[in-house]
TORKOL-4160 file (C-alpha; in steps of 0.2 Angstrom, whole numbers, padded with zeros to 4 digits, m for minus):
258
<pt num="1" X="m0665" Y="0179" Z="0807"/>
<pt num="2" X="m0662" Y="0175" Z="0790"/>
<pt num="3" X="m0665" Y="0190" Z="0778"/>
<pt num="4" X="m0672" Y="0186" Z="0762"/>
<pt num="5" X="m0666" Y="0202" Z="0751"/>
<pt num="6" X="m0647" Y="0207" Z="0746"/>
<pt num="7" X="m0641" Y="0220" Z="0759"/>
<pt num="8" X="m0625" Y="0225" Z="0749"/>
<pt num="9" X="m0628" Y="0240" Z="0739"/>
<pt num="10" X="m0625" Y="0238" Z="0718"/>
<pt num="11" X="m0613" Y="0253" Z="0712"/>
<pt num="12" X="m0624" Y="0263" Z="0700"/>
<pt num="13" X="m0615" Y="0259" Z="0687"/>
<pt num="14" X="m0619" Y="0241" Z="0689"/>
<pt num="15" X="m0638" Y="0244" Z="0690"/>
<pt num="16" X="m0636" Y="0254" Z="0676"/>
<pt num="17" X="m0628" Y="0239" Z="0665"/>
<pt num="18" X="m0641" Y="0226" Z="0672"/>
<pt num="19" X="m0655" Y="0237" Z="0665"/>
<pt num="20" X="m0646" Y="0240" Z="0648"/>
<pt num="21" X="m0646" Y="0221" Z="0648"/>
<pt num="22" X="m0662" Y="0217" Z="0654"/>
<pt num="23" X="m0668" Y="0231" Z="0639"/>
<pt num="24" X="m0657" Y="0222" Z="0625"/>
<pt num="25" X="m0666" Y="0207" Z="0632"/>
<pt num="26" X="m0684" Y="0214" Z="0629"/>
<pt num="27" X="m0679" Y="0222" Z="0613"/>
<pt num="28" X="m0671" Y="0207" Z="0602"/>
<pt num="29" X="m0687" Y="0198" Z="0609"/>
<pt num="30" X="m0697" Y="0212" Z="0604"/>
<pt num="31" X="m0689" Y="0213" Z="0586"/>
<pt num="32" X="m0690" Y="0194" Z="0583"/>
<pt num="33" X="m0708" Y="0195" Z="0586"/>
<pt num="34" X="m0710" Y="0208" Z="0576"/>
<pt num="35" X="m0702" Y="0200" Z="0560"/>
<pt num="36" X="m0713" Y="0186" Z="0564"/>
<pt num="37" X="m0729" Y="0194" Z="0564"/>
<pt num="38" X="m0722" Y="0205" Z="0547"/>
<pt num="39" X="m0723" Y="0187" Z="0540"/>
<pt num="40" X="m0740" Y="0184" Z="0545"/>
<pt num="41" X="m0746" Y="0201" Z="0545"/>
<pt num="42" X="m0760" Y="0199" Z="0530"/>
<pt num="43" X="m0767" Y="0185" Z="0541"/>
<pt num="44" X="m0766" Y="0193" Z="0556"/>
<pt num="45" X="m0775" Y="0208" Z="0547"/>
<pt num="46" X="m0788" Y="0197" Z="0539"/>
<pt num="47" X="m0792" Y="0189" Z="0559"/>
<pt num="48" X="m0796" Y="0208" Z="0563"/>
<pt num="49" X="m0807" Y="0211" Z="0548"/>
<pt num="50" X="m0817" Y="0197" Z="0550"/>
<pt num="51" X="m0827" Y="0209" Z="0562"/>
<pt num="52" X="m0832" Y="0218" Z="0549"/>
<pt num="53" X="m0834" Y="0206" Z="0537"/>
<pt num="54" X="m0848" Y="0199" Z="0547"/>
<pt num="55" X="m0857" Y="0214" Z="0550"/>
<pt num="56" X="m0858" Y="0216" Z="0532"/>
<pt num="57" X="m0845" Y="0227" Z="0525"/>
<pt num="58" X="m0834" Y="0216" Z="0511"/>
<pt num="59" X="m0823" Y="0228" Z="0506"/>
<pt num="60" X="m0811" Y="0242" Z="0512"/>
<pt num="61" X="m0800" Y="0253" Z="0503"/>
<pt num="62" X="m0783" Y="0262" Z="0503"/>
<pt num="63" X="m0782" Y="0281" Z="0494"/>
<pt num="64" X="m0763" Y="0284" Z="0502"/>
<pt num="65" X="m0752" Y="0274" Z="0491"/>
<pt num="66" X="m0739" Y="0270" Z="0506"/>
<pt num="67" X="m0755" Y="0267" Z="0516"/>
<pt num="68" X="m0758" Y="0248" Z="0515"/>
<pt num="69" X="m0738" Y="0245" Z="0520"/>
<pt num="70" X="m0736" Y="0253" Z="0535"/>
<pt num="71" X="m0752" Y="0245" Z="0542"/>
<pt num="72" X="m0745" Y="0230" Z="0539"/>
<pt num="73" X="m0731" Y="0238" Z="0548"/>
<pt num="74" X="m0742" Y="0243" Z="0563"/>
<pt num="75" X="m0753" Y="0227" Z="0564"/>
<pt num="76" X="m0734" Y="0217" Z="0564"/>
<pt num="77" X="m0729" Y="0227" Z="0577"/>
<pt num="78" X="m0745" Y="0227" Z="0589"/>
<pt num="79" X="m0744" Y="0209" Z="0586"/>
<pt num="80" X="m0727" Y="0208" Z="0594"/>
<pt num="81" X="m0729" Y="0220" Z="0608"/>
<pt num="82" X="m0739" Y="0205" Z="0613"/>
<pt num="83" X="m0730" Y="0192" Z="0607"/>
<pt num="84" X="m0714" Y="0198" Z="0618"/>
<pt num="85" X="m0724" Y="0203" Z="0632"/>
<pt num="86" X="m0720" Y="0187" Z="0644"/>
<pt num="87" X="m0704" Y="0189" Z="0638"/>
<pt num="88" X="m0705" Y="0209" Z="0644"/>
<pt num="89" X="m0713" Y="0207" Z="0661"/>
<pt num="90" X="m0698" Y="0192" Z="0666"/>
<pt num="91" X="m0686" Y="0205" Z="0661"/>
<pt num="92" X="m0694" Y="0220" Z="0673"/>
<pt num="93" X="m0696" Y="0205" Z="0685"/>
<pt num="94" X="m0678" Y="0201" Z="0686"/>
<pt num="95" X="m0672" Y="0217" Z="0686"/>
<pt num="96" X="m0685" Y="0224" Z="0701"/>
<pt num="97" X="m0686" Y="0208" Z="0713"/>
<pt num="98" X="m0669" Y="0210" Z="0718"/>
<pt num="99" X="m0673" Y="0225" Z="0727"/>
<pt num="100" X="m0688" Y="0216" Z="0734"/>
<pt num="101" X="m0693" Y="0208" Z="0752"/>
<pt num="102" X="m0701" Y="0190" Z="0750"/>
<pt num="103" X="m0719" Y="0198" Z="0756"/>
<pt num="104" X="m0716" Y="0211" Z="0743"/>
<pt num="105" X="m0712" Y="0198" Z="0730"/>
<pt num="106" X="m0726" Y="0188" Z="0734"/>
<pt num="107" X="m0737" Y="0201" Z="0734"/>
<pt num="108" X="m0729" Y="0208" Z="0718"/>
<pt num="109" X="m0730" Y="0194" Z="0708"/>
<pt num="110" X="m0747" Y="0190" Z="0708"/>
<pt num="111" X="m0752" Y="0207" Z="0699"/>
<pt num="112" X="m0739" Y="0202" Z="0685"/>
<pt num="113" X="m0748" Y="0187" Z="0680"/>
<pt num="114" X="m0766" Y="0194" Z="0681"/>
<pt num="115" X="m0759" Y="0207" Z="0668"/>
<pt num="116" X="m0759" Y="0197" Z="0652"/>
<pt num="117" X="m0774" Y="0185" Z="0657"/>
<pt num="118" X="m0788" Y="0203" Z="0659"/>
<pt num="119" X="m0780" Y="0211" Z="0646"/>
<pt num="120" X="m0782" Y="0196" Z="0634"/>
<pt num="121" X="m0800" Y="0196" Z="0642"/>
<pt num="122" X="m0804" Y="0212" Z="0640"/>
<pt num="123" X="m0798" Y="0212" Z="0620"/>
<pt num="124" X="m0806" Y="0196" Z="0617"/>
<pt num="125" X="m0822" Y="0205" Z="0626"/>
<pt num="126" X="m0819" Y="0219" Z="0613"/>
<pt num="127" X="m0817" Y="0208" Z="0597"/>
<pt num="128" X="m0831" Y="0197" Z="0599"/>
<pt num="129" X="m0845" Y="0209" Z="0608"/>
<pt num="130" X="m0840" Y="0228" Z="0607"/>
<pt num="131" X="m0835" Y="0227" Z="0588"/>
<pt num="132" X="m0849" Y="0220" Z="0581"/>
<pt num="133" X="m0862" Y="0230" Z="0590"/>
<pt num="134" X="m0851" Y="0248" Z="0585"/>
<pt num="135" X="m0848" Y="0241" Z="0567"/>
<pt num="136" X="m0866" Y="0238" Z="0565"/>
<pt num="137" X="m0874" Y="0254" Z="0575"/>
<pt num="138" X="m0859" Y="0263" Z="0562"/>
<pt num="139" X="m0862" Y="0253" Z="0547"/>
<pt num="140" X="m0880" Y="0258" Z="0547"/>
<pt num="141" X="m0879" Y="0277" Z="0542"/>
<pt num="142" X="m0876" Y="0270" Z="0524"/>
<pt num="143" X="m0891" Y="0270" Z="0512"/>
<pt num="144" X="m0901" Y="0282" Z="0503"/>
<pt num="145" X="m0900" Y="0299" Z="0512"/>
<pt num="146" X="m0912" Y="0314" Z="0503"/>
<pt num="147" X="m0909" Y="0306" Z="0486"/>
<pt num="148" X="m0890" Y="0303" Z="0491"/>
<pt num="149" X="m0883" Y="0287" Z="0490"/>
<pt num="150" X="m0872" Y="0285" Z="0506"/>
<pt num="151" X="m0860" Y="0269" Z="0506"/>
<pt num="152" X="m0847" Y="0265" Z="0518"/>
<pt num="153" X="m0829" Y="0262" Z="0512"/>
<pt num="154" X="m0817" Y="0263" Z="0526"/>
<pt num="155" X="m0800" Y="0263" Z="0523"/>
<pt num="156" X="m0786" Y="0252" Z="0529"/>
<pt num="157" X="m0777" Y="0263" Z="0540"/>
<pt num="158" X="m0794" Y="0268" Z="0549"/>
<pt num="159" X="m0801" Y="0254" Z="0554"/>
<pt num="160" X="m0786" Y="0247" Z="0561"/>
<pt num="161" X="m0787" Y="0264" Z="0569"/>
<pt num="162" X="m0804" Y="0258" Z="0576"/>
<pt num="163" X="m0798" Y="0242" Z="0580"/>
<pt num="164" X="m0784" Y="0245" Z="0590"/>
<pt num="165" X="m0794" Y="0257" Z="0599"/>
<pt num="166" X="m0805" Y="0244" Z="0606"/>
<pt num="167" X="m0793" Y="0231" Z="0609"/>
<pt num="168" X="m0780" Y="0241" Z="0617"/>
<pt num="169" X="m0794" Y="0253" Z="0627"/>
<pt num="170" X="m0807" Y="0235" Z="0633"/>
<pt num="171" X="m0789" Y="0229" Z="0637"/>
<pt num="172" X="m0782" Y="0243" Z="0649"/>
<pt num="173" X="m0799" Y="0244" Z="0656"/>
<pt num="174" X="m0799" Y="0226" Z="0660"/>
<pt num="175" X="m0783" Y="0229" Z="0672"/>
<pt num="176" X="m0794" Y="0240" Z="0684"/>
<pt num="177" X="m0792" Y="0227" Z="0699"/>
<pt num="178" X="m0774" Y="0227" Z="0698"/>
<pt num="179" X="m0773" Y="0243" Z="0698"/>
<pt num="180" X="m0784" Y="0248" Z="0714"/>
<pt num="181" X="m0774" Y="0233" Z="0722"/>
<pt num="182" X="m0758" Y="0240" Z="0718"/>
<pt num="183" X="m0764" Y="0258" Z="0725"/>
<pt num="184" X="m0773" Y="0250" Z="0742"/>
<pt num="185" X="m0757" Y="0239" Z="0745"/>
<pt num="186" X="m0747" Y="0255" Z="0740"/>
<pt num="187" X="m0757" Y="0265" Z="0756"/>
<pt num="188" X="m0765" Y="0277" Z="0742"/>
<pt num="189" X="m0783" Y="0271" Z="0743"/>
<pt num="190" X="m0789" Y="0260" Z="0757"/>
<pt num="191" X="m0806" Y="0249" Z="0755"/>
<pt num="192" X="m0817" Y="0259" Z="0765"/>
<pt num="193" X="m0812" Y="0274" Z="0752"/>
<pt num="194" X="m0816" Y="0262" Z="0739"/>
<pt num="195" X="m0833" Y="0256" Z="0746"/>
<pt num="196" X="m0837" Y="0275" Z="0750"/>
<pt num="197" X="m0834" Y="0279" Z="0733"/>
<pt num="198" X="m0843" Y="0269" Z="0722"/>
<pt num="199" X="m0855" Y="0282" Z="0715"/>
<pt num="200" X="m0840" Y="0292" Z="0709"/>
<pt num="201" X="m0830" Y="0276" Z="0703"/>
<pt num="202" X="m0849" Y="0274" Z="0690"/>
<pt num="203" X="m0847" Y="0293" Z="0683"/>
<pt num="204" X="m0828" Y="0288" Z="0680"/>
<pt num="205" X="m0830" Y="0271" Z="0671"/>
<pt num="206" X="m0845" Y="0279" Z="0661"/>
<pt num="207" X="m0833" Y="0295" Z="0655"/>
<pt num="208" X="m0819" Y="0280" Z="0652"/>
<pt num="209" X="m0833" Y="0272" Z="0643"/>
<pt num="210" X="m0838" Y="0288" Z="0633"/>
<pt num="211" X="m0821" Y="0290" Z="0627"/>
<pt num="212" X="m0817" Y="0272" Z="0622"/>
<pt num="213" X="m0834" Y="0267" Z="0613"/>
<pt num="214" X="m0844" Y="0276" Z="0598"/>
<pt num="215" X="m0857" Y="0288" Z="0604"/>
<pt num="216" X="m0870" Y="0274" Z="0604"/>
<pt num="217" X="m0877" Y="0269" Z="0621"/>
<pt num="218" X="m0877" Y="0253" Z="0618"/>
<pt num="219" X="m0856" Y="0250" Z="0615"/>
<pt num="220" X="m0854" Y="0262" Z="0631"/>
<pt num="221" X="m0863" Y="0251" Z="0641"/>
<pt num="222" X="m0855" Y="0234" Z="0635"/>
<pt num="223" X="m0838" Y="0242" Z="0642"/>
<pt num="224" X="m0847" Y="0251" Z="0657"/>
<pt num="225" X="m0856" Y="0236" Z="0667"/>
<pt num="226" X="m0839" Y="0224" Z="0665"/>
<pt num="227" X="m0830" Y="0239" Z="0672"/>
<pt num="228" X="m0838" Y="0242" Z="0688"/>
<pt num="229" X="m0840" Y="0224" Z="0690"/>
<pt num="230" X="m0821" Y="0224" Z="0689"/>
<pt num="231" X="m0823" Y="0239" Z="0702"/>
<pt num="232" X="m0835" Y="0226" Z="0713"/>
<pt num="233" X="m0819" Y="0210" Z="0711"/>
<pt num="234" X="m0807" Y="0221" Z="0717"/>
<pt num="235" X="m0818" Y="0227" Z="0731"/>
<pt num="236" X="m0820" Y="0207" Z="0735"/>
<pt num="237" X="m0801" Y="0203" Z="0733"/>
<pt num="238" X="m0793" Y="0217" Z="0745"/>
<pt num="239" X="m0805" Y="0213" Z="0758"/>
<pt num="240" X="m0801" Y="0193" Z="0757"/>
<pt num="241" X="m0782" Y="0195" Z="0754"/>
<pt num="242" X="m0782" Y="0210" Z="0769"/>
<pt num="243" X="m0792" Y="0197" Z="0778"/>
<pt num="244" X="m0777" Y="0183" Z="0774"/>
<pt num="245" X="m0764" Y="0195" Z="0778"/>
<pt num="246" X="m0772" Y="0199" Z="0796"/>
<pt num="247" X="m0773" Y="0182" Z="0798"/>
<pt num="248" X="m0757" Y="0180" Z="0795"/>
<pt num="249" X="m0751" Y="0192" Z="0806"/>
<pt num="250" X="m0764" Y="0188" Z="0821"/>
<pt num="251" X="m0751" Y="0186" Z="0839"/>
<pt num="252" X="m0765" Y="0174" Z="0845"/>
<pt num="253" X="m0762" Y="0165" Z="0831"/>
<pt num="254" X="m0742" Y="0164" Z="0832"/>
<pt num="255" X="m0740" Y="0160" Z="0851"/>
<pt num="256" X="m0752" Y="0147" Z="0850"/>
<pt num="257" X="m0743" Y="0138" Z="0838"/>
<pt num="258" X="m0727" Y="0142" Z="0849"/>
């Protein structure tokens, strides 16, 4: 039988030094994306505004004098957590597969590169629906209130705030189905749990969505319905890949083709 993971056990010393590497690794490619996106962090900024550019706002304002530089600090260093992401994920997949059966790599591995691809949906999702619709619903408390002129003049710092809200929050959100994958291949929730729950799963993903949206119904619901049809794919894909794996592992199967 040929074993497909390293039975000799690594002195804890030397695990210790593979992850020091393996961190130095992830941090020089997180520090060269960061001084990259400091080079192109107006841009970058500008990309993000253009939200509320469109929904009508066409200025915003800085009252802290150290305000404007360390957004530019911030937006260079979101930029780069995602910029050096790929690079992040090889490094905690060379230091964990090791350690790892070929079934558990296989089924590992998958996961890894769903992250990226529904987390860039999810923000895409935010940037180009969600934002608008908040912006405008938020927008439109300005004009004339008793006699009083009300104008909206965010600052800088805020709405990058805002921003980041939704783009990290639509993102995380989007990573539902890998997470109920991981739990049900982990032994913490089976399907039929999941398919039992789905009324609670609804009052969960609309308190997530309570929390990540402005308080208009519209913005909550624009996160809600993707979220429990995430809830629904992930339903669909432990049931086909648990049906693969059976499959897989039928007798019938193997002694037929013996």
């Amino acid at each position: 039988m040929i074993q497909d993971i390293d039975d000799t056990k690594m002195p804890l010393l030397d695990h210790l030094i593979e992850l020091r590497r393996r961190l130095l690794w992830s941090v020089v490619a997180l520090a060269i994306g960061f001084f990259i996106c400091l080079y192109f962090a107006r841009d970058i900024f500008a990309f993000l505004a253009q939200p509320l550019l469109k929904a009508g706002q066409g200025k915003i304002i800085y009252t802290d004098i150290f305000e404007a530089f360390f957004v530019e600090i911030k937006v260079a260093f979101f930029s780069a957590m995602m910029l050096a992401f790929p690079v992040i994920a090889t490094q905690i997949w060379r230091f964990v597969a090791p350690g790892l059966y070929a079934n558990e790599k296989r089924a590992f591995l998958p996961f890894l590169l769903m992250t990226p691809v529904l987390f860039t949906a999810g923000a895409a999702m935010a940037y180009y629906v969600a934002m608008p619709v908040a912006l405008k619903f938020l927008l439109g408390f300005s004009g004339d209130v008793g006699g009083i002129q009300q104008e909206a003049l965010p600052g800088v710092g805020n709405y990058l705030g805002f921003v980041m809200k939704f783009l990290f929050g639509f993102g995380v959100a989007f990573l539902l189905p890998v997470l109920l994958m991981l739990l049900e291949r982990a032994g913490i929730v089976t399907l039929a749990q999941l398919k039992a729950g789905r009324r609670y799963a609804v009052v969960g993903i609309a308190a997530v969505s309570a929390v990540l949206t402005p308080p208009d119904i519209l913005s909550q619901i624009l996160l809600l319905v993707p979220m429990y049809l995430l809830y629904e794919l992930a339903i669909i894909a432990i049931r086909l890949t648990g049906q693969k794996s059976a499959s897989s592992n039928d007798p019938a199967t193997d002694s037929a083709d013996t």
